[in-house]
N, CA, C and O atoms as a GROMACS GRO file, in nm:
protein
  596
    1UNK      N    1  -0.670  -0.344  -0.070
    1UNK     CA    2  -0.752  -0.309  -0.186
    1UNK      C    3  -0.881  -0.389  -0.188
    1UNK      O    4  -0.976  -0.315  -0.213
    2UNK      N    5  -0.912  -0.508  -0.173
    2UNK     CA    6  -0.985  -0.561  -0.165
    2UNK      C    7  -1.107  -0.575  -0.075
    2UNK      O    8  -1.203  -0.652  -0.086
    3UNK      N    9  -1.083  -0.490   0.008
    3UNK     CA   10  -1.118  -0.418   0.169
    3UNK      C   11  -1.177  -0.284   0.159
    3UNK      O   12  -1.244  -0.219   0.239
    4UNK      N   13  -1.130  -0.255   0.026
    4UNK     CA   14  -1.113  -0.078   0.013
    4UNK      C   15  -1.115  -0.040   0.143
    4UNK      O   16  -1.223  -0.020   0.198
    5UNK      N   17  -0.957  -0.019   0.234
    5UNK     CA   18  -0.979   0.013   0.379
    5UNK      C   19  -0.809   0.035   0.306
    5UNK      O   20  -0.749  -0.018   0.213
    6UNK      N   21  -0.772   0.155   0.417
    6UNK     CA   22  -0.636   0.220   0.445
    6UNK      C   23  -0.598   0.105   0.508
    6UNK      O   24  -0.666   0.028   0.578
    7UNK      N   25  -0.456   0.101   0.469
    7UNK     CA   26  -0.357  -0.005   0.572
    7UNK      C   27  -0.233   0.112   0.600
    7UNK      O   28  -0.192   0.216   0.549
    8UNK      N   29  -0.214   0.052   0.679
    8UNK     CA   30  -0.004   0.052   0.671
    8UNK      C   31   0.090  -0.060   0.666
    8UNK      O   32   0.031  -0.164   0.695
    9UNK      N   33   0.167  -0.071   0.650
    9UNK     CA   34   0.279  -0.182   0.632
    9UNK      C   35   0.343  -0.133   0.668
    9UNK      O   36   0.354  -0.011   0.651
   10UNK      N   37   0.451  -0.238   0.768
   10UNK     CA   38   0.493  -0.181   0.845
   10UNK      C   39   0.630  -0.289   0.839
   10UNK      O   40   0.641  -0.388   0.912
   11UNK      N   41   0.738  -0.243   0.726
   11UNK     CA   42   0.820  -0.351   0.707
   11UNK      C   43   0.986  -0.316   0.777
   11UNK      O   44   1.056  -0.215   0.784
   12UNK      N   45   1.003  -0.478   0.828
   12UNK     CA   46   1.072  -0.428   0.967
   12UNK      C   47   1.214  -0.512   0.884
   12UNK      O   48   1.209  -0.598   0.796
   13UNK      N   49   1.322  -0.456   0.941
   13UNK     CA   50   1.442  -0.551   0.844
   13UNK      C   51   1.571  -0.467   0.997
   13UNK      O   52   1.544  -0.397   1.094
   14UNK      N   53   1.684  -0.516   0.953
   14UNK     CA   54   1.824  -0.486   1.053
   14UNK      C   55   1.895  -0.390   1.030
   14UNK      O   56   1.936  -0.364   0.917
   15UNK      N   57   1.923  -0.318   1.139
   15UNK     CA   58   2.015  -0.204   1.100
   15UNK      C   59   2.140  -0.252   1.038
   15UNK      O   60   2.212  -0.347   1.066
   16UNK      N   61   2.147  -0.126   0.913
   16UNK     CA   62   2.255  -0.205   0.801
   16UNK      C   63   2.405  -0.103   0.925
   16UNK      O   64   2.520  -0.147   0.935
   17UNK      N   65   2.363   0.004   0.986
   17UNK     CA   66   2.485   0.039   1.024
   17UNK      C   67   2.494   0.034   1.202
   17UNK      O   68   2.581   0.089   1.271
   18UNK      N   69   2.374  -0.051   1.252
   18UNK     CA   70   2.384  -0.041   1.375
   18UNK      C   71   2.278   0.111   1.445
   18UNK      O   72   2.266   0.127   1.567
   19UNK      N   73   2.230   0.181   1.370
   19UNK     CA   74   2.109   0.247   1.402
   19UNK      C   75   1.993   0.226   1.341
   19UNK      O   76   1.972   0.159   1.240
   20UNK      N   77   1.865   0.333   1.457
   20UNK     CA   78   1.740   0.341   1.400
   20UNK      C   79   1.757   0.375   1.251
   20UNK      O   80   1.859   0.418   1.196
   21UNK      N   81   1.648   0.350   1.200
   21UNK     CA   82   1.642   0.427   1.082
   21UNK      C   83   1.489   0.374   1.002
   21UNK      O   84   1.482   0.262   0.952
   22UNK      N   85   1.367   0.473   1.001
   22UNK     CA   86   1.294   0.493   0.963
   22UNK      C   87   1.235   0.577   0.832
   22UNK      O   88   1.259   0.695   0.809
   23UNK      N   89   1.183   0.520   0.781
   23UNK     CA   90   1.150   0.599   0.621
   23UNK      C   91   0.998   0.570   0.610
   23UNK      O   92   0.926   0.507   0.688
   24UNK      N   93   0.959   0.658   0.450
   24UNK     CA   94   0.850   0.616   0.411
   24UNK      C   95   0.828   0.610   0.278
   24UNK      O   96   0.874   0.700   0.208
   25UNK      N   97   0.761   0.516   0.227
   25UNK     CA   98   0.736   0.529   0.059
   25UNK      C   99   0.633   0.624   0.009
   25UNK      O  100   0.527   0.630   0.070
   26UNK      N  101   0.646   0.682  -0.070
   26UNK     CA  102   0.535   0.739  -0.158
   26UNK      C  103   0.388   0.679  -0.112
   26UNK      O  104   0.383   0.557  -0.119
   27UNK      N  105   0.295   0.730  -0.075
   27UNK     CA  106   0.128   0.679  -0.025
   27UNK      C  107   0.070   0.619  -0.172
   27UNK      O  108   0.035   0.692  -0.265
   28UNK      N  109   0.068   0.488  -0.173
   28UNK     CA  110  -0.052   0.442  -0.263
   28UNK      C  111  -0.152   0.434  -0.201
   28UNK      O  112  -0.180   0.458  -0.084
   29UNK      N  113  -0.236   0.382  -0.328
   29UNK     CA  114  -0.401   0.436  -0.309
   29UNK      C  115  -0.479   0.353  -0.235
   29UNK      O  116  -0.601   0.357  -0.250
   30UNK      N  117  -0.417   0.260  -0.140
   30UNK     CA  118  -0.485   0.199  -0.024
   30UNK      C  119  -0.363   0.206   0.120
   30UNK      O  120  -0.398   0.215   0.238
   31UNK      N  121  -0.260   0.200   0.085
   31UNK     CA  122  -0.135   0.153   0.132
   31UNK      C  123  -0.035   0.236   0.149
   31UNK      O  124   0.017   0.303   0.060
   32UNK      N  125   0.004   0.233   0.307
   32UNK     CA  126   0.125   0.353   0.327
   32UNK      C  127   0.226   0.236   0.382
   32UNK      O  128   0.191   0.166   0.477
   33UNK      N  129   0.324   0.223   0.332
   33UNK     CA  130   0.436   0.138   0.375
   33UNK      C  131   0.562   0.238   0.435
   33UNK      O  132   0.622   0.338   0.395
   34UNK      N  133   0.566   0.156   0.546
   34UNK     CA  134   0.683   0.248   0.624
   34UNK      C  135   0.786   0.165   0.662
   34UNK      O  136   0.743   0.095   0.754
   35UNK      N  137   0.928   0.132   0.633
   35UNK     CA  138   1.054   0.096   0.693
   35UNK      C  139   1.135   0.074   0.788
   35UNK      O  140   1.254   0.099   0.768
   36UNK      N  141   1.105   0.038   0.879
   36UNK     CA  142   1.161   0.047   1.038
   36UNK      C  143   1.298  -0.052   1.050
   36UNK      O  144   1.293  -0.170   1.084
   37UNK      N  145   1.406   0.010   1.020
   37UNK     CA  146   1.495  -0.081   1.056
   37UNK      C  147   1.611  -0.050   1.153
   37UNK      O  148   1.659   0.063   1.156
   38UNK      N  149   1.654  -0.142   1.226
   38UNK     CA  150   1.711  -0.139   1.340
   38UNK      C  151   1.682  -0.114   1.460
   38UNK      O  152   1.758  -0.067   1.545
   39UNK      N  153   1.536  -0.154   1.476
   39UNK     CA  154   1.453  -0.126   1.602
   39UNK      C  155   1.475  -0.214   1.665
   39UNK      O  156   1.460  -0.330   1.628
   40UNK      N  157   1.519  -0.176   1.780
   40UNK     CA  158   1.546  -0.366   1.908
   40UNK      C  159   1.466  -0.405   1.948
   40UNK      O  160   1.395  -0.343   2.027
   41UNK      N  161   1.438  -0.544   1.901
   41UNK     CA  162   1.338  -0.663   1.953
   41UNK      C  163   1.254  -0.615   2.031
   41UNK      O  164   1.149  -0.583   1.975
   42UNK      N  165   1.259  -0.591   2.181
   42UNK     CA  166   1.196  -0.578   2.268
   42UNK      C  167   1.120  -0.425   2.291
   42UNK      O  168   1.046  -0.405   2.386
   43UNK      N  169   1.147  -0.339   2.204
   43UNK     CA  170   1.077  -0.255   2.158
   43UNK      C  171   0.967  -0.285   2.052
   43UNK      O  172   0.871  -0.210   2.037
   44UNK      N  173   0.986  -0.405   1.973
   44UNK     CA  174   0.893  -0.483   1.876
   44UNK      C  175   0.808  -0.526   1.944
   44UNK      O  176   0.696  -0.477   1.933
   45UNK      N  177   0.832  -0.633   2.038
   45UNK     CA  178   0.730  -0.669   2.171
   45UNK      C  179   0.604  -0.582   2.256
   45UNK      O  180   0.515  -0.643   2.314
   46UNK      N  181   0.614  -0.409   2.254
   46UNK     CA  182   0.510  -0.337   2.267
   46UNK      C  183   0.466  -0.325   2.134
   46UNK      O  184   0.344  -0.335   2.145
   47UNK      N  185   0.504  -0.304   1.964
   47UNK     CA  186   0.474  -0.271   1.893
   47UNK      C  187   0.315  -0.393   1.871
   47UNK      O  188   0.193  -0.381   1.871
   48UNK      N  189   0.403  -0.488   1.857
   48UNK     CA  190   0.318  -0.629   1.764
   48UNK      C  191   0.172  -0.633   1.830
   48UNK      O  192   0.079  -0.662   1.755
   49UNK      N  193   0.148  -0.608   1.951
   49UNK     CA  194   0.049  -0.617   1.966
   49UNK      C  195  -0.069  -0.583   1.940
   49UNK      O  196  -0.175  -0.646   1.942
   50UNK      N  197  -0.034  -0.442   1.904
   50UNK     CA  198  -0.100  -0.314   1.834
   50UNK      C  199  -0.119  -0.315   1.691
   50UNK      O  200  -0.186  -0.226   1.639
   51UNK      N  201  -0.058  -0.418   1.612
   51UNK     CA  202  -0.081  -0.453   1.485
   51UNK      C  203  -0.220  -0.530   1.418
   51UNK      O  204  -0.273  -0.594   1.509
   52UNK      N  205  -0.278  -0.541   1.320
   52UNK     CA  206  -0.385  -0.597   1.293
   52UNK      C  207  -0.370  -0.743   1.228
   52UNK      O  208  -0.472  -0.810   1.219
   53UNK      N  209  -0.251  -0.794   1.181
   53UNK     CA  210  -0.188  -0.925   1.160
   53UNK      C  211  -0.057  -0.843   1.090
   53UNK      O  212  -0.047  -0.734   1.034
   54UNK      N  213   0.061  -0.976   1.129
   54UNK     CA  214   0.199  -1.007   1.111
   54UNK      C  215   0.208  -1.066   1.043
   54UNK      O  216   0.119  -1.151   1.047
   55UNK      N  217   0.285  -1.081   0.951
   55UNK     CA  218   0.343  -1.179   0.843
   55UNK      C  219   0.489  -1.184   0.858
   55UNK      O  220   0.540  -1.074   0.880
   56UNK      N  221   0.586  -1.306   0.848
   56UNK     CA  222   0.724  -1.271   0.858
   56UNK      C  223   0.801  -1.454   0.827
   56UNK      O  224   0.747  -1.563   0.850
   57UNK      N  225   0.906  -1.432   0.783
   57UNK     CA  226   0.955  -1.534   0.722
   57UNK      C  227   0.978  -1.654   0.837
   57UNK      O  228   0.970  -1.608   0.951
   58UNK      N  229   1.004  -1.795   0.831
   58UNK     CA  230   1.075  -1.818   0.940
   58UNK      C  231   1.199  -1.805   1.040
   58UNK      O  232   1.289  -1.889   1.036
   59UNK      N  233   1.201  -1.697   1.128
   59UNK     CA  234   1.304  -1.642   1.199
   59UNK      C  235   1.219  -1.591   1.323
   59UNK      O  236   1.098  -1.569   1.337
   60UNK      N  237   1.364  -1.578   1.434
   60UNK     CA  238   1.317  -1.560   1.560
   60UNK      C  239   1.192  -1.445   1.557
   60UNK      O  240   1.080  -1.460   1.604
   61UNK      N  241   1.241  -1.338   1.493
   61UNK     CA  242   1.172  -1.228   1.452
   61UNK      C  243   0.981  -1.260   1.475
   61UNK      O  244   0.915  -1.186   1.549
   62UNK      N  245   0.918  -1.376   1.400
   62UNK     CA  246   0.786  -1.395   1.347
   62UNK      C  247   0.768  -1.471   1.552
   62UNK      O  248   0.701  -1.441   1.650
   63UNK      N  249   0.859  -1.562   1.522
   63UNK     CA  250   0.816  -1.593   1.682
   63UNK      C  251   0.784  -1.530   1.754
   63UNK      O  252   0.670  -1.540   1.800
   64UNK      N  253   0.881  -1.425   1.800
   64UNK     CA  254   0.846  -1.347   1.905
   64UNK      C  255   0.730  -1.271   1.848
   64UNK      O  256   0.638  -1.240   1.924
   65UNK      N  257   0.725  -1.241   1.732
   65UNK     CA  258   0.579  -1.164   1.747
   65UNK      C  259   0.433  -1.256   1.739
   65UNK      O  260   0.326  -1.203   1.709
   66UNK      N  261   0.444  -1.362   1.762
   66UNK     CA  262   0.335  -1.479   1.805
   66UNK      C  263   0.321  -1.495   1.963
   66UNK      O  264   0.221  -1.537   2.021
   67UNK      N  265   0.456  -1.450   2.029
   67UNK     CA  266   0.405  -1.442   2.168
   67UNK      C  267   0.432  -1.322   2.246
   67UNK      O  268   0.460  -1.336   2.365
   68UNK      N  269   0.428  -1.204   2.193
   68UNK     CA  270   0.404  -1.055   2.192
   68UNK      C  271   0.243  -1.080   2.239
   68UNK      O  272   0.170  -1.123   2.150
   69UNK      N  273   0.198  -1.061   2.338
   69UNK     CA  274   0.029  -1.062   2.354
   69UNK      C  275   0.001  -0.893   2.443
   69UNK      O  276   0.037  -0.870   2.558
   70UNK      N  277  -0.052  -0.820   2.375
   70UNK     CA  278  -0.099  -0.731   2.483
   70UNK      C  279  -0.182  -0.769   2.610
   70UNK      O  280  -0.201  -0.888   2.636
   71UNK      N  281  -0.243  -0.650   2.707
   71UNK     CA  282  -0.319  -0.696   2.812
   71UNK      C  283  -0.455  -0.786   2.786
   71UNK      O  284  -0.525  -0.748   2.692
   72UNK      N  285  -0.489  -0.880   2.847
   72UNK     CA  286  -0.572  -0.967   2.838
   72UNK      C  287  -0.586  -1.069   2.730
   72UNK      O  288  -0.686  -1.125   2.686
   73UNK      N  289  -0.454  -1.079   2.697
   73UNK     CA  290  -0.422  -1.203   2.609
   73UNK      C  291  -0.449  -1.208   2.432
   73UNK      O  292  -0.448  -1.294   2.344
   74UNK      N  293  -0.469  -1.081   2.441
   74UNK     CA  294  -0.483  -1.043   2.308
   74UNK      C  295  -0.411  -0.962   2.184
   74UNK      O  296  -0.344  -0.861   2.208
   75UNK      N  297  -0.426  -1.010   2.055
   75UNK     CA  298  -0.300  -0.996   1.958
   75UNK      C  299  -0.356  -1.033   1.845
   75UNK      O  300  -0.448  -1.113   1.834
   76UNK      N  301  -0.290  -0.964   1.740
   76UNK     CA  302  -0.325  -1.033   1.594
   76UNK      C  303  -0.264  -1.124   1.554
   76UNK      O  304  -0.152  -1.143   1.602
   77UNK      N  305  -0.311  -1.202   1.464
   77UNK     CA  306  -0.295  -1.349   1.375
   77UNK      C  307  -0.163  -1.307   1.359
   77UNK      O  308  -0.127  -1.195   1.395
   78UNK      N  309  -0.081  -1.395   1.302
   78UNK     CA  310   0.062  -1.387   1.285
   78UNK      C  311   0.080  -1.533   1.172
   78UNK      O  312   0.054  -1.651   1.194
   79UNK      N  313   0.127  -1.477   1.070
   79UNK     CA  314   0.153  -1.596   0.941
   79UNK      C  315   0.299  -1.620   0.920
   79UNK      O  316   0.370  -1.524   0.891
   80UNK      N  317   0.363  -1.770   0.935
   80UNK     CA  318   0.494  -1.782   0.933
   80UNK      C  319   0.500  -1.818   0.792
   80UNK      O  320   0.400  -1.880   0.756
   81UNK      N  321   0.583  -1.799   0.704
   81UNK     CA  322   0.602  -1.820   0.585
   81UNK      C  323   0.760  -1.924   0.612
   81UNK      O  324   0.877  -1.894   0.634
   82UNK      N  325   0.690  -2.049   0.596
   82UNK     CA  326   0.814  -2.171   0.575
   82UNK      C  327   0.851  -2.238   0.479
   82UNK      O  328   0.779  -2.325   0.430
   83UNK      N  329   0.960  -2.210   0.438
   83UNK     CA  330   1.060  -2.233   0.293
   83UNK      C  331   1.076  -2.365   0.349
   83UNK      O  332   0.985  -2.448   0.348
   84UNK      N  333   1.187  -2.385   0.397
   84UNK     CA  334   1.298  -2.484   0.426
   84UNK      C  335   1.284  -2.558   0.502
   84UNK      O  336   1.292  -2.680   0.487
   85UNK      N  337   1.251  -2.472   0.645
   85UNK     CA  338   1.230  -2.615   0.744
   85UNK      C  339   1.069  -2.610   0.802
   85UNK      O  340   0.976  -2.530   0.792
   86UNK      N  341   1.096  -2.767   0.880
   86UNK     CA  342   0.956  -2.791   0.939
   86UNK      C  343   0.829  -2.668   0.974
   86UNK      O  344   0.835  -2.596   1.074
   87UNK      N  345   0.733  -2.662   0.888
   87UNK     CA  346   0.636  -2.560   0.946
   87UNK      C  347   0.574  -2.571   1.096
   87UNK      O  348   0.508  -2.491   1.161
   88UNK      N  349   0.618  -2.692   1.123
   88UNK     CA  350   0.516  -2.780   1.243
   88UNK      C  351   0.605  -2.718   1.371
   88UNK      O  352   0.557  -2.649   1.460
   89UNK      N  353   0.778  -2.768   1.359
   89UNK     CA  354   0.821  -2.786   1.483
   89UNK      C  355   0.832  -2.639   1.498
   89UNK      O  356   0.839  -2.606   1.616
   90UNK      N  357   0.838  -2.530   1.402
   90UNK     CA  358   0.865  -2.391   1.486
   90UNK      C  359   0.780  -2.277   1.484
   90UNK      O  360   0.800  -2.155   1.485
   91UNK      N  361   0.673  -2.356   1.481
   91UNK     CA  362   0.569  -2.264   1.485
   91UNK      C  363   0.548  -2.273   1.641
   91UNK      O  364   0.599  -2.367   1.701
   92UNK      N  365   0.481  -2.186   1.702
   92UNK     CA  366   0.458  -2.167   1.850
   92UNK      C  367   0.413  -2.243   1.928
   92UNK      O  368   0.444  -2.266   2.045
   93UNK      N  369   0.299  -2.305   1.830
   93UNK     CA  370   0.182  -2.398   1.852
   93UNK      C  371   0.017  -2.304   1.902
   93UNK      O  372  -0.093  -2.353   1.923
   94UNK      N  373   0.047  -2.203   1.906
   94UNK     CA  374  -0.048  -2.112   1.931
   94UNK      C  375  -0.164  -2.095   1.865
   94UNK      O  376  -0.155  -2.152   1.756
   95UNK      N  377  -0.305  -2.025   1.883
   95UNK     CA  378  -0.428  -2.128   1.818
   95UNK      C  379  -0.387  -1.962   1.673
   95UNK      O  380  -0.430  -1.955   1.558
   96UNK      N  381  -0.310  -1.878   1.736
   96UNK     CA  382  -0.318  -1.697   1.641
   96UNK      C  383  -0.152  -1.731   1.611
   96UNK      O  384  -0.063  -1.647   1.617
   97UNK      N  385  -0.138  -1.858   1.582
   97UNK     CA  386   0.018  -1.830   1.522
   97UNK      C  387  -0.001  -1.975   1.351
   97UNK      O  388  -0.008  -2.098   1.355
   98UNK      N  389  -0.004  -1.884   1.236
   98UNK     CA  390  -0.056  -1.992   1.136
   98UNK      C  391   0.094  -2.025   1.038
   98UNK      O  392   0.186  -1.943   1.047
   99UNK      N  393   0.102  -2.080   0.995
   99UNK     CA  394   0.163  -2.113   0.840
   99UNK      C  395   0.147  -2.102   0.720
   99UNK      O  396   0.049  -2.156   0.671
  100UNK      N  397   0.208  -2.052   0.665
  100UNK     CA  398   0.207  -2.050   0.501
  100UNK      C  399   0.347  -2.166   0.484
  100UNK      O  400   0.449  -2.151   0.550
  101UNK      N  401   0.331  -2.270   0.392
  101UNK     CA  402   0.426  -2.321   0.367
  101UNK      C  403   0.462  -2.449   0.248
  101UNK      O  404   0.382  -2.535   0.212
  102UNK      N  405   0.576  -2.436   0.210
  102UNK     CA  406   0.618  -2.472   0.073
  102UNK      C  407   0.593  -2.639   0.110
  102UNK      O  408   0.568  -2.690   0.220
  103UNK      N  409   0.611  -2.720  -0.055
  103UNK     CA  410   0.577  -2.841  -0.007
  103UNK      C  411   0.757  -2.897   0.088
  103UNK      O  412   0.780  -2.980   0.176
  104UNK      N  413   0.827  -2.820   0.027
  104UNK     CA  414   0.971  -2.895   0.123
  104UNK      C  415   0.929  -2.841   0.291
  104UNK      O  416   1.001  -2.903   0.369
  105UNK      N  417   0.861  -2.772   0.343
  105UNK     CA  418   0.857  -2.746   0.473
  105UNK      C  419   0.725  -2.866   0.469
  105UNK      O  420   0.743  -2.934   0.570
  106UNK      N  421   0.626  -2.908   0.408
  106UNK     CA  422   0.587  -3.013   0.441
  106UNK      C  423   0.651  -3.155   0.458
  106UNK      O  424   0.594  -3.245   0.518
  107UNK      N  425   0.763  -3.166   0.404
  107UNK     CA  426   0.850  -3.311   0.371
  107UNK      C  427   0.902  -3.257   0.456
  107UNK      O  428   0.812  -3.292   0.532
  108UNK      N  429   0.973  -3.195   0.527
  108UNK     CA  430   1.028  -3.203   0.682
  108UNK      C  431   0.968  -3.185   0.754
  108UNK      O  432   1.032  -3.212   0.855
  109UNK      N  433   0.869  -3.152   0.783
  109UNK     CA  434   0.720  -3.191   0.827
  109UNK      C  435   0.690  -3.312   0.904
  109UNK      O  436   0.679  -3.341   1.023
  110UNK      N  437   0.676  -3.391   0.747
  110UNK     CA  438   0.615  -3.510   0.745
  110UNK      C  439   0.734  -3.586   0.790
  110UNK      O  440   0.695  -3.674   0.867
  111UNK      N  441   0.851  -3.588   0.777
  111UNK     CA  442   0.959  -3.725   0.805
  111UNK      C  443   1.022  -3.601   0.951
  111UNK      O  444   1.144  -3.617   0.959
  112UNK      N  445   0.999  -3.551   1.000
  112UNK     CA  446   1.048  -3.467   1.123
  112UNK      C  447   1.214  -3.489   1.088
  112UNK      O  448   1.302  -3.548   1.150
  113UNK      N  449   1.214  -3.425   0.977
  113UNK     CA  450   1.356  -3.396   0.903
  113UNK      C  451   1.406  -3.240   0.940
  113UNK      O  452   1.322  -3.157   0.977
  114UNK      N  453   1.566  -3.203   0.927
  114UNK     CA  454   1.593  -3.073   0.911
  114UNK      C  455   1.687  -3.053   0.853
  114UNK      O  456   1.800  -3.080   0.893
  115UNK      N  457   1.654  -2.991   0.727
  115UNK     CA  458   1.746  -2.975   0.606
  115UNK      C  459   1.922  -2.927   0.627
  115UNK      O  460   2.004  -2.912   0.537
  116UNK      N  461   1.940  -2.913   0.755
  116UNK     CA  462   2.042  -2.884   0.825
  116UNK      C  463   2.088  -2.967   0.826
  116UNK      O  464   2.170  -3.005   0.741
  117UNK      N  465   2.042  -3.044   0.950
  117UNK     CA  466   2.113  -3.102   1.091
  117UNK      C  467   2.080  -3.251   0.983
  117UNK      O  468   2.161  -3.327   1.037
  118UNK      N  469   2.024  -3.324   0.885
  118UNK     CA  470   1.977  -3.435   0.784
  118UNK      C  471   2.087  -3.403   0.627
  118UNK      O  472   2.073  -3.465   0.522
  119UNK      N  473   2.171  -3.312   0.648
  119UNK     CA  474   2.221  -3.254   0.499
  119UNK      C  475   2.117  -3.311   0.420
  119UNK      O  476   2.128  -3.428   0.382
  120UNK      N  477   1.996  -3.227   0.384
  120UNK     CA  478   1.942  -3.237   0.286
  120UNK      C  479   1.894  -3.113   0.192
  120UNK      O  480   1.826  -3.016   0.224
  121UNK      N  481   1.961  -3.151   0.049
  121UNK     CA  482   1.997  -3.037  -0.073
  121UNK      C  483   1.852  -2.965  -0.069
  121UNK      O  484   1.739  -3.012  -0.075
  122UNK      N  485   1.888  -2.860  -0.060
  122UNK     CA  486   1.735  -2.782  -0.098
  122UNK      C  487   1.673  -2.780  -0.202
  122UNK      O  488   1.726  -2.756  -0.310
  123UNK      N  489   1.542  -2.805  -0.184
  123UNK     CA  490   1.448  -2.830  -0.327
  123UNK      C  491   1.451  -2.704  -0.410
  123UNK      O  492   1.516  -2.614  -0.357
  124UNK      N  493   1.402  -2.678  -0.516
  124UNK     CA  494   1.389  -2.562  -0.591
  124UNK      C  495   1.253  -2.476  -0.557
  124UNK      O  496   1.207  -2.397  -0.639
  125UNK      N  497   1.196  -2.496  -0.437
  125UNK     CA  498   1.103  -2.370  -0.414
  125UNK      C  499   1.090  -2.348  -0.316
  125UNK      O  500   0.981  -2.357  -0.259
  126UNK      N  501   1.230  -2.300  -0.243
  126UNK     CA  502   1.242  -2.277  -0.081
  126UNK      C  503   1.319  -2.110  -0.108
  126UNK      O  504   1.417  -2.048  -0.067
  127UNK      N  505   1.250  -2.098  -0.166
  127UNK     CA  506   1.260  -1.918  -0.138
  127UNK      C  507   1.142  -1.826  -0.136
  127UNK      O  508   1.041  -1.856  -0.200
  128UNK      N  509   1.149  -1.721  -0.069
  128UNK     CA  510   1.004  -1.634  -0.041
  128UNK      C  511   0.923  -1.647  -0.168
  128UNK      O  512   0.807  -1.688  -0.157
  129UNK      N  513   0.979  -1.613  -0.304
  129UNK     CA  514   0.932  -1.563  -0.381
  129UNK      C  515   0.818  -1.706  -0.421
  129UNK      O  516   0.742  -1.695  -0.516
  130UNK      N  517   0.821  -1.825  -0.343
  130UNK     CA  518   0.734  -1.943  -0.414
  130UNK      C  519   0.602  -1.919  -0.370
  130UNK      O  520   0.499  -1.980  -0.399
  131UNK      N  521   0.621  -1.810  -0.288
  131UNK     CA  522   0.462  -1.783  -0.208
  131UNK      C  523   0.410  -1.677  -0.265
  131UNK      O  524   0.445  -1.561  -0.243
  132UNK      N  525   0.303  -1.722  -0.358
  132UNK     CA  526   0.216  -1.626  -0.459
  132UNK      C  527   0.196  -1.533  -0.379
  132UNK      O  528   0.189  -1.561  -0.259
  133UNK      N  529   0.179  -1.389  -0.426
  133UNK     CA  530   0.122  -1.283  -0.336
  133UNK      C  531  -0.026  -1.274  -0.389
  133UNK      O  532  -0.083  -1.179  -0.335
  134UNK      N  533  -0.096  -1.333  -0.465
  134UNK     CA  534  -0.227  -1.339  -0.437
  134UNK      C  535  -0.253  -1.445  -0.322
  134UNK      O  536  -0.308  -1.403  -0.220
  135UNK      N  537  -0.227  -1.544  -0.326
  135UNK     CA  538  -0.262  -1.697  -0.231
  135UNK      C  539  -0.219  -1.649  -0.084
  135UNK      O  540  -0.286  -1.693   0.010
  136UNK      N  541  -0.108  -1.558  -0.057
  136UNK     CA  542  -0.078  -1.507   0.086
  136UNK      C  543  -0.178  -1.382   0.091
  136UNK      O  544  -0.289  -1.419   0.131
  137UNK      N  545  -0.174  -1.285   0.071
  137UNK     CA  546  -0.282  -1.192   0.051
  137UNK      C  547  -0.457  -1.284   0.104
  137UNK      O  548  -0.526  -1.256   0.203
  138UNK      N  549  -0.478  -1.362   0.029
  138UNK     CA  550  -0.629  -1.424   0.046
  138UNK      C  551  -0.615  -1.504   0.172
  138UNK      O  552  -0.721  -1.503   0.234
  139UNK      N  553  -0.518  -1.576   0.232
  139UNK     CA  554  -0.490  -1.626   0.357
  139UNK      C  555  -0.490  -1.485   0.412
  139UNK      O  556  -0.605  -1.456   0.442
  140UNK      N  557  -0.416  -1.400   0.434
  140UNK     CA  558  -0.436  -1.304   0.516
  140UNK      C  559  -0.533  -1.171   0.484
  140UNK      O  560  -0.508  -1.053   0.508
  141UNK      N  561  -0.626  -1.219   0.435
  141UNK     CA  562  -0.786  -1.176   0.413
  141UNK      C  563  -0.886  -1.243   0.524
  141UNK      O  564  -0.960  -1.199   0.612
  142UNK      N  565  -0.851  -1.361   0.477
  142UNK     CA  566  -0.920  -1.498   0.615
  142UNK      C  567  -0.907  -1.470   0.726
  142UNK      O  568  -1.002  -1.481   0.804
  143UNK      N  569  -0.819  -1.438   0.754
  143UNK     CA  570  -0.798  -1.420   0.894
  143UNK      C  571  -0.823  -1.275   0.932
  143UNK      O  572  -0.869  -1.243   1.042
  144UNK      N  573  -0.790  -1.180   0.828
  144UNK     CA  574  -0.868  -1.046   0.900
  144UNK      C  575  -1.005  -1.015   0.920
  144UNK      O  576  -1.068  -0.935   0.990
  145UNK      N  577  -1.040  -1.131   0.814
  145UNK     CA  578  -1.195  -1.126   0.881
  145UNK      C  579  -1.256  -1.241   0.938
  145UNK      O  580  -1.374  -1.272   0.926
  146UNK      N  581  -1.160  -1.310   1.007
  146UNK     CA  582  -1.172  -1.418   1.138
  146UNK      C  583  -1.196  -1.296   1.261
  146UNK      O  584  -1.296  -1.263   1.324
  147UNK      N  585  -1.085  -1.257   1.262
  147UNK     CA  586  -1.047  -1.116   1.387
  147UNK      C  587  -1.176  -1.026   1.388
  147UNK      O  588  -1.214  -1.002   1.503
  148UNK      N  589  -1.242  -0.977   1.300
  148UNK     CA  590  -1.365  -0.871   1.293
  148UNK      C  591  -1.443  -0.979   1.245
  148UNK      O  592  -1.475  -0.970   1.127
  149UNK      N  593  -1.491  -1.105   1.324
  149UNK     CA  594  -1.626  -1.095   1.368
  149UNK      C  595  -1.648  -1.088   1.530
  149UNK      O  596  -1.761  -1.079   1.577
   0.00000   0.00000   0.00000
């Protein structure tokens, strides 16, 4: 919206019964969101490349699409959204692989802690929902128009 430019979304989740299964929502007035679930990984690996930026929680899932590169080394930005653990140690290290992340993924961060393997109680804002969708939205504004210059 802010773009006034068509998108798609393209939201990817697990087959609940062990198949494909593709849908689509109703077209809003910038935004066609489409459902892809139960697509195997390595069929994701031709997809991601072809995308204009990724967003995805911390899971193998966001990784691999940080080192998904089409021909000549090229790919869109990719934003890891880190609740819980270290933003640092599982990010790719890649210069198109960024972070969004809570202050508890900074405190394991900072003391190279893991709320796991350290039994340490989870803070109260280690769930998706602590990441404003304006403040992620405007990070992934930045970077779409990092990519188009």
């Amino acid at each position: 919206e802010a773009q006034q430019s068509q998108a798609r979304l393209l939201l990817i989740g697990g087959a609940q019964d062990g198949g494909l299964k593709i849908s689509a929502e109703p077209p809003r007035r910038h935004v066609q969101v489409l459902h892809l679930d139960g697509v195997p990984a390595d069929d994701l690996t031709d997809l991601f490349p072809r995308c204009h930026l990724i967003v995805g929680n911390d899971t193998g899932l966001t990784h691999l699409a940080a080192l998904a590169r089409g021909s000549g080394d090229d790919g869109p930005p990719v934003v890891g959204l880190y609740a819980r653990h270290s933003h640092s140690k599982w990010r790719t290290g890649l210069p198109h692989h960024h972070a969004v992340a809570t202050d508890q993924s900074d405190r394991m961060h900072q003391g190279d802690l893991c709320p796991v393997r350290d039994a340490i109680a989870p803070d109260t804002d280690v769930h998706m929902d602590t990441f404003p969708p304006a403040s992620l939205a405007r990070v992934c504004l930045d970077l779409l128009n990092e990519v188009g210059r």
